[in-house]
N, C-alpha and C positions, 0 to 999 in steps of 0.2 A: 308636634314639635317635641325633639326631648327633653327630660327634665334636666338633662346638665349636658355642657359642650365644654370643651379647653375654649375655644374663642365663640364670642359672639360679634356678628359682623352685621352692622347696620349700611340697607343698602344693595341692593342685587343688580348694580351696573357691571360694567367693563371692568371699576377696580376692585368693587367687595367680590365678584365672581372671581374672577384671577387671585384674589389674593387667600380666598377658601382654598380655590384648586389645590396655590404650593402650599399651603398649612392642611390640608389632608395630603395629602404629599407626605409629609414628613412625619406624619402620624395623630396629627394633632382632629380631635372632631371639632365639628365647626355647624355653629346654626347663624344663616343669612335672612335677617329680617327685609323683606319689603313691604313696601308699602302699597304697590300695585297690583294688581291680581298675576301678575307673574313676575318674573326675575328678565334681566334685560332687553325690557322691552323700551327703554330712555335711553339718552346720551344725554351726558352734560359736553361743557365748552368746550375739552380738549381731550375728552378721555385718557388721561392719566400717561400721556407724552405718545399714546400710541398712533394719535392723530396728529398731523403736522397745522401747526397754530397758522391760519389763514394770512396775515402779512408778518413772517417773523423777524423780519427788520423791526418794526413797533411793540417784541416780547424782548423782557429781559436776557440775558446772557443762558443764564440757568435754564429757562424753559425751552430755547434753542436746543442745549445741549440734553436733554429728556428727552425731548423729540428726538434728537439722530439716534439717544440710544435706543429708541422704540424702532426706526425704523430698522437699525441693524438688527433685535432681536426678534419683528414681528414675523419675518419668512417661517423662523423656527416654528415661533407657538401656533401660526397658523396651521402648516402640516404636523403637529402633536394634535392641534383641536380635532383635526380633519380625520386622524387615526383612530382618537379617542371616541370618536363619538360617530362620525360616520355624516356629519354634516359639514359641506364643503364652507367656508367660510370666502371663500373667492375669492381671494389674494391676489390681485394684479400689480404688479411692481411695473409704476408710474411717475411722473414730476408734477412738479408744481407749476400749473399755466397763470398766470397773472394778464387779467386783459386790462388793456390801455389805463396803466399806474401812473396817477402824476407822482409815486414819488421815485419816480427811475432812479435818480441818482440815488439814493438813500436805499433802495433794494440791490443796484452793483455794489456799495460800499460793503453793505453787509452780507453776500455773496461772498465779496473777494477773503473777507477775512472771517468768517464763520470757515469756510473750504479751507481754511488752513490751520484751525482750532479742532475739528474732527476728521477723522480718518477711515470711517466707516466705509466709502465707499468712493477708493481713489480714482475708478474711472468717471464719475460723475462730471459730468459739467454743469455746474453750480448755476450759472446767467450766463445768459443771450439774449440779446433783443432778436424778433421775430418780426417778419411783417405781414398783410392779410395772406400772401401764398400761400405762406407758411402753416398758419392760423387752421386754412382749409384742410389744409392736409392731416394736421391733427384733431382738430376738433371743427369737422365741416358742419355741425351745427350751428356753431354764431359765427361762423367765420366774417359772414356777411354785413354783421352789425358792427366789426372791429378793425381799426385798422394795425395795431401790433398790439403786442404783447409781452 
């Protein structure tokens, strides 16, 4: 370890890593303490907006809006990581499946008007109900246990 850094960052998940990255970036040296025998090998709850919060009708306003920005910006750092380093990080740009939610209504509500709050991504369709056909076609592994989604 050195004996001096501009930052010291406790921490070598998703965000003390990324957040070393752009402060060496801009010139700044940086020492990332962990606690594990290596650096991201955890996730916590949401990874720092880059993971989409599992029912985000039941997150606040603010965490909704972290999340879209994560996922407008994740394409980017994906293919920077992938440059940088030569390890594919496997980027599939995908939706969000929800199976049989009692709280339907309360997931359209927040659908209809979070899709009018971000702009990230105007072709998206935000909700649909789906039924088992459906289901199979995208994800023929549980289709069988579900009848929408």
């Amino acid at each position: 370890m050195p004996d001096k850094a501009n930052t010291l960052i406790i921490g070598g998940g998703i965000i003390g890593l990324l957040t070393a990255r752009e402060l060496v970036k801009t010139g700044q040296s940086v020492t990332v303490l962990e606690r594990n025998k290596g650096v991201g090998l955890e996730s916590s709850w949401a990874g720092g907006g880059i993971l989409s919060p599992l029912f985000p009708w039941r997150y606040p306003e603010a965490v909704n809006i972290l999340s879209a920005y994560g996922h407008k910006k994740y394409p980017k750092l994906a293919a920077d990581l992938f440059r940088a380093t030569g390890v594919d990080p496997e980027y599939v740009r995908s939706g969000h499946l929800v199976l049989n939610t009692e709280e339907y209504d309360q997931a359209k509500k927040w659908s209809r008007e979070f899709s009018r709050k971000v702009s990230y991504n105007q072709k998206a369709q935000f909700f649909s109900r789906i039924n088992n056909k459906e289901i199979a076609r995208i994800e023929p592994e549980v289709a069988e246990n579900f009848l929408n989604a």
